[in-house]
C-alpha positions in Angstrom: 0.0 0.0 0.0 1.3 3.6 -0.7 1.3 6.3 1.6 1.9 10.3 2.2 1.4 12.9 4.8 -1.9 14.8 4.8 -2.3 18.0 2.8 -1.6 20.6 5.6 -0.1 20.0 8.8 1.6 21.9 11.6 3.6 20.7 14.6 3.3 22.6 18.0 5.7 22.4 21.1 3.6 22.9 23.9 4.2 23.4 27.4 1.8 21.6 29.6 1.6 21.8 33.6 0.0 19.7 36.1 -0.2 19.4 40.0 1.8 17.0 41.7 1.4 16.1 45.1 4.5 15.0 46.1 6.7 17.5 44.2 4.5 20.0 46.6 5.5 18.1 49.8 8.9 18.0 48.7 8.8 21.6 49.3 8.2 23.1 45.6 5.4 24.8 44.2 3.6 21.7 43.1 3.5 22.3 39.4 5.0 20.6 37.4 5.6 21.6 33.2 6.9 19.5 30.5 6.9 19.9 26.8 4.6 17.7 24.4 4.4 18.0 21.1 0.5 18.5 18.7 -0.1 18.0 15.7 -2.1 20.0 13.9 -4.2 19.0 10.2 -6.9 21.7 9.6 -9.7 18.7 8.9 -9.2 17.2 12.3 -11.7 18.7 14.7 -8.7 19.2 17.4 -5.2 19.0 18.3 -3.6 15.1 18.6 -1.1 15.0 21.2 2.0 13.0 19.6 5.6 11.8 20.4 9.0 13.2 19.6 9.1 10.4 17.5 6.1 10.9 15.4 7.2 14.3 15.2 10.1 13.1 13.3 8.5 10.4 11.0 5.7 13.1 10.1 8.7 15.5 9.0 10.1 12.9 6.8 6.8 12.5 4.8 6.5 13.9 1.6 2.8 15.3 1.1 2.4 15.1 -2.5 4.5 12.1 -3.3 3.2 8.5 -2.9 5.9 6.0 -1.3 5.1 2.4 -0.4 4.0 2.0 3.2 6.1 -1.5 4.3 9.8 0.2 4.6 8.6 3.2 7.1 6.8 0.6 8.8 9.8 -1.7 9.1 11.4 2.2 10.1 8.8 3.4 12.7 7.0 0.8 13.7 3.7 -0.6 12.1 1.6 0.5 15.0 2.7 3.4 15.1 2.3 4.4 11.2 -1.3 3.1 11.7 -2.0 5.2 14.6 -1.3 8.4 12.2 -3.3 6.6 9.9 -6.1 6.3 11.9 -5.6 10.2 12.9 -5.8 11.1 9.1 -2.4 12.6 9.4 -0.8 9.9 7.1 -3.2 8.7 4.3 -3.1 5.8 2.7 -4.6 4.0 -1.1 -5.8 1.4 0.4 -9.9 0.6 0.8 -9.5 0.5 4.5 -8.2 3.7 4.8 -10.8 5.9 2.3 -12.6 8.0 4.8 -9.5 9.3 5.7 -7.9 9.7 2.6 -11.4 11.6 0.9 -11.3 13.8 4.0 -7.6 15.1 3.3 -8.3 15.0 -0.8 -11.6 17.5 0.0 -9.5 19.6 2.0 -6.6 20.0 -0.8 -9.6 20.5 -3.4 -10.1 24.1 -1.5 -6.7 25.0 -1.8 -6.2 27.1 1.5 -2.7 28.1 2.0 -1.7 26.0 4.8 -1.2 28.4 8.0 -4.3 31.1 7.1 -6.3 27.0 7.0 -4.5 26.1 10.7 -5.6 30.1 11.8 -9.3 29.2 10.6 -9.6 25.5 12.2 -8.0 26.5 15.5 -10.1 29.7 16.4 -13.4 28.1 15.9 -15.3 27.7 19.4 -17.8 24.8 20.7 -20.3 25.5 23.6 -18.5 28.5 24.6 -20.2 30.7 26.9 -18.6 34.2 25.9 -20.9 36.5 28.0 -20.6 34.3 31.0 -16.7 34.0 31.1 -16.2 38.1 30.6 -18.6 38.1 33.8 -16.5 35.9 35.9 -13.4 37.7 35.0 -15.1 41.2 36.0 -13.8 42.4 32.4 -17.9 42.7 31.3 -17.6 46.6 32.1 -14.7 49.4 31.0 -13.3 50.0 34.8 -13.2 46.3 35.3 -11.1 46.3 31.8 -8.9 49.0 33.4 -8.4 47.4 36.4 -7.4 44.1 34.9 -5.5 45.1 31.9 -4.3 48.4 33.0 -4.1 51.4 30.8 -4.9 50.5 27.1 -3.0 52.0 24.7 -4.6 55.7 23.6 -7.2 56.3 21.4 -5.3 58.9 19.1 -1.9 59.1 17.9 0.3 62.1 16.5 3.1 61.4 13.9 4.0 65.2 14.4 3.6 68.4 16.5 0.6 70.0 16.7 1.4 73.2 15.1 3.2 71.0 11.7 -1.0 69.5 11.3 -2.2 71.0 8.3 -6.1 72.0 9.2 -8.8 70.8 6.9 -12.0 72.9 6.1 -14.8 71.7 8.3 -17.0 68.9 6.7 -20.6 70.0 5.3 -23.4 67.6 7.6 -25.3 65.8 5.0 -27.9 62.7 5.4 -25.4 60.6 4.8 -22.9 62.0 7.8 -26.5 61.8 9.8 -26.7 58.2 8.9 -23.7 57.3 10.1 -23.5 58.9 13.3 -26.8 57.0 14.1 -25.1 54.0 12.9 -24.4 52.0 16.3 -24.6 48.6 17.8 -28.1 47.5 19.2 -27.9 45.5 22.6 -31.3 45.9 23.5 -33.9 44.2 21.2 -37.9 44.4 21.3 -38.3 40.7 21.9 -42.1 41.6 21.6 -41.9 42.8 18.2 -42.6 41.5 14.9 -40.5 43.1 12.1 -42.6 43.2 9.2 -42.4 40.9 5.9 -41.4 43.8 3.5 -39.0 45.3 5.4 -37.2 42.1 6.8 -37.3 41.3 2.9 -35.7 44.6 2.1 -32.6 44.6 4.3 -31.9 40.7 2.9 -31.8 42.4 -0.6 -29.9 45.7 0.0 -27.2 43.3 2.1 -27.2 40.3 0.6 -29.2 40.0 -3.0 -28.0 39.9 -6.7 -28.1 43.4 -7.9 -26.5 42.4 -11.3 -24.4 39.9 -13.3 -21.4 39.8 -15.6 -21.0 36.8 -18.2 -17.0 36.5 -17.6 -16.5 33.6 -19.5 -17.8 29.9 -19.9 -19.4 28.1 -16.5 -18.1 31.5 -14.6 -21.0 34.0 -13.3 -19.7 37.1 -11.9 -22.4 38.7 -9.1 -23.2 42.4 -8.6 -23.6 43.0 -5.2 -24.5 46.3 -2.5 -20.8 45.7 -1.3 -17.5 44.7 -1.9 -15.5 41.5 -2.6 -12.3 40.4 -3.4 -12.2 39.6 -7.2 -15.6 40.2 -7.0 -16.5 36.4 -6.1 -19.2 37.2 -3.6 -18.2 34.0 -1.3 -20.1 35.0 1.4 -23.6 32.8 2.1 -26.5 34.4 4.3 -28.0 31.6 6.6 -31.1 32.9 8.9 -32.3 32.6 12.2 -35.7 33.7 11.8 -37.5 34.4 15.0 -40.0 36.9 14.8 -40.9 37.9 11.3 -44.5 38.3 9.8 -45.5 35.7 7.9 -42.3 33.4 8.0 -42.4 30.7 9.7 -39.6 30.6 13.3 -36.3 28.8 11.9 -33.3 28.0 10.0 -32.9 29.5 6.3 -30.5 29.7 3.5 -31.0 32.7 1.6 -31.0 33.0 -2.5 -29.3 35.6 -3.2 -30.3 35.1 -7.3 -33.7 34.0 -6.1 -34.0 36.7 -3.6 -35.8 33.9 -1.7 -35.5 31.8 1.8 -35.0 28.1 1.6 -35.9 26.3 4.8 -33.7 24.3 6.6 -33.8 21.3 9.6 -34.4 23.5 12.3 -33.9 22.9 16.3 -36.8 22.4 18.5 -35.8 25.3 20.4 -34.8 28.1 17.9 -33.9 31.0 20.6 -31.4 28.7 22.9 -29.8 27.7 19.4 -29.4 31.6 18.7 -28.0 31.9 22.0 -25.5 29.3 21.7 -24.6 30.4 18.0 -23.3 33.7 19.6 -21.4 32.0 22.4 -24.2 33.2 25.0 -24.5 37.1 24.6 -28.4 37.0 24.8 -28.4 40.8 24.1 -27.8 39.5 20.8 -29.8 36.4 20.4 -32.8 38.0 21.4 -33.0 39.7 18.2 -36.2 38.3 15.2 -33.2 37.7 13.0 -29.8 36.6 12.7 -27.6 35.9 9.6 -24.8 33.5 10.3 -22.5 34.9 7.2 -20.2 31.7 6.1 -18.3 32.0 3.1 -17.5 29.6 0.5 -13.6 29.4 0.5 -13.6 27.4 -2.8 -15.2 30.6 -4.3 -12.1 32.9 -3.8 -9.5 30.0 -3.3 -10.1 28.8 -6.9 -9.2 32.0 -8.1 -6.5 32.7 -6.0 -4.7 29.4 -5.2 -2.8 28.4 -2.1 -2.0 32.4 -1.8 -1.3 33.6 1.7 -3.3 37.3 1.3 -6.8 35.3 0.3 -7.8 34.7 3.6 -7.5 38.6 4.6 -10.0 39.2 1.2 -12.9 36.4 2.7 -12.9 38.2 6.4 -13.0 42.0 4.7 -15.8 40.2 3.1 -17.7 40.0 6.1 -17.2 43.3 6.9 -17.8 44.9 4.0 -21.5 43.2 4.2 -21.6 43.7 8.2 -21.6 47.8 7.4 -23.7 48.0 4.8 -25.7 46.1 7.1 -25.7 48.4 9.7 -26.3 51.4 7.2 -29.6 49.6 5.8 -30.9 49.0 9.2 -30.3 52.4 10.7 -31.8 54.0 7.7 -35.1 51.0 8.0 -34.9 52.7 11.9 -34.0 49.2 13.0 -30.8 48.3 15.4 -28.6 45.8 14.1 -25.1 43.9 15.2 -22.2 41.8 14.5 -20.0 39.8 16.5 -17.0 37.4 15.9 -17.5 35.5 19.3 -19.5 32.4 17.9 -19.7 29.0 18.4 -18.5 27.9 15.3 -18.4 24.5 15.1 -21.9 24.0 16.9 -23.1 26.3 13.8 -21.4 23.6 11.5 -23.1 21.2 12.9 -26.5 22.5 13.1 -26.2 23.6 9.2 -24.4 20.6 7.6 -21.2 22.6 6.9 -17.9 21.5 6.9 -15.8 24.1 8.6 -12.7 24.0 6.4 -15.4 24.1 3.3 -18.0 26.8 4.4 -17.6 27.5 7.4 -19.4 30.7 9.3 -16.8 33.7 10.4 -19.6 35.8 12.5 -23.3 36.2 12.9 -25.1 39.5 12.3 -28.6 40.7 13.4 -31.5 43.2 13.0 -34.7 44.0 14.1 -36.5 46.7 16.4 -34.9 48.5 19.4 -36.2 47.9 23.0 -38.5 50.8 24.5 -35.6 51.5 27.1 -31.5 50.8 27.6 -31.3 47.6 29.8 -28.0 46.7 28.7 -25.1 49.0 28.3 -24.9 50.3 24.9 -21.9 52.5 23.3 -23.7 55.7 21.9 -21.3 59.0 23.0 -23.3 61.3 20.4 -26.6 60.6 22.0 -28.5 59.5 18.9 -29.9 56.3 19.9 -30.4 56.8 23.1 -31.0 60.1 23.9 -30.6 61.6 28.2 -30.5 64.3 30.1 -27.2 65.6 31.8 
């Protein structure tokens, strides 16, 4: 049987600690560190601890070249090959080892360049709760940031002295500059209100929906769309948490974007606590009648530009590009809207049949009607959301 190493792999050194009794009897502090070694594939759902020694066979593995199996066995060990076998780190022709060896071949068939793939795979979350954590640590408020981080670097920076700035006429306020200073993040959400059909159908077209096409050339579609994208691929897919909308039914959608249409999807019994867990527990957020878990389709921009180290950087400005226009569309609708970054990506995954390293979700964005009155804090210094006295 032939062999080779899987498409993308990293080692890590790690040092690991534990607590040991006797070593805190003896008079030390009790703790006790060694180094260990992980490897690292992007397809594998987590880190594999491994040995020096498989360190060193991994190393010697050629991940494009096929070599016959029996001398590195003879080598290393046969166990031992197996074991990375079994791990999908080493793949293998033979029948017995096919799930492995389609896993790695659907990973090279994305062509990720190999340490923007191990960035991906290793910050996706699982049953994190985000909101809870900040809240134990006392960082959930700015003095409790303060006091735990110290002072955080300023907010302005001068290159030069004050009197070498060259002074700019003062800017004309138009509706667009009045636009954007209402442009904010909602944290407080009318969880009694319905947002109508039309408009809920609006902001998924302004955001998300075709707005044109280019014939580019043979089997390749090029999309107009409200915003930005890296070679104008357009990777990013809208998938809904519809909660509260007239006359759409609570649940899980893919949106058209051609069709300007929803389609449904297997949803979980209990929609909101999904929501909640999709955005690692800030329920400021999942309270909201809809959320769009934005998950790009890295084949889409990968095909285009191959195994190249900058492609990665064009998929996230993706997701902002869309998560501003966004916000514009909702504050002019008079709706509050969000995005966040802290989400359970993998429990996402799961719920929508995506493979992470294929299509997998970046952040989750929301909009729908404010709350009569500020019960979480919000961040509104101009005092056009929220206005106060004093």
């Amino acid at each position: 049987m032939q062999i080779r190493r899987c498409g993308v792999l990293w080692m890590e050194p790690r040092e690991v600690a534990h607590f040991d009794l006797g070593v805190l009897l003896a008079g030390n502090t009790g703790v006790v560190s060694a180094m260990q070694w992980y490897a690292h594939a992007p397809q594998r759902d987590a880190p594999l601890p491994v040995e020096a020694a498989d360190v060193a066979l991994l190393g010697s593995l050629s991940p494009s070249d096929w070599i016959e199996a029996a001398p590195l066995s003879e080598l290393h060990g046969a166990e031992r090959v197996q074991s990375l076998m079994q791990a999908g780190l080493i793949v293998g022709r033979g029948e017995a080892w096919t799930t492995q060896r389609e896993l790695d071949e659907r990973f090279r068939q994305q062509h990720w360049y190999g340490l923007a793939a191990q960035w991906h795979a290793n910050s996706r979350w699982q049953g994190l709760d985000a909101a809870r954590e900040v809240v134990e640590e006392g960082i959930d408020t700015s003095q409790g940031l303060r006091t735990r981080y110290g002072v955080p670097p300023p907010e302005l920076i001068a290159r030069v002295d004050a009197e070498q700035r060259l002074a700019l006429p003062s800017p004309v306020t138009e509706q667009l500059d009045e636009l954007l200073d209402r442009r904010s993040t909602c944290r407080n959400f009318d969880i009694a209100a319905t947002l109508p059909k039309d408009v809920f159908a609006q902001m998924l077209a302004r955001v998300f929906g075709k707005r044109g096409d280019v014939h580019a050339a043979d089997d390749f579609e090029v999309l107009k769309k409200t915003s930005p994208s890296g070679g104008a691929l357009h990777p990013t897919e809208a998938y809904l948490i519809v909660q509260r909308v007239e006359g759409v039914a609570p649940g899980l959608y893919h949106y058209h974007a051609g069709d300007h249409a929803l389609e449904p999807l297997p949803s979980p019994d209990d929609l909101n606590a999904f929501a909640r867990l999709a955005v690692a527990g800030q329920h400021w957020f999942s309270d909201a009648p809809v959320l769009v878990i934005m998950a790009p389709r890295f084949a889409r921009n990968f095909w285009k530009y191959r195994n190249h180290a900058k492609t990665y950087r064009t998929v996230i400005l993706d997701i902002g590009h869309l998560s501003q226009t966004l916000y514009l569309s909702a504050t002019d609708l008079g709706l509050g809207a969000f995005i966040t970054a802290a989400i359970n990506e993998i429990d996402i995954e799961r719920a929508l049949g995506l493979t992470g390293f294929v299509d997998g979700p970046l952040a989750v964005c929301g909009f729908g009607a404010r709350a009569d009155a500020m019960t979480t804090s919000e961040f509104d210094p101009n005092r056009k959301v929220w206005p106060r006295n004093g």
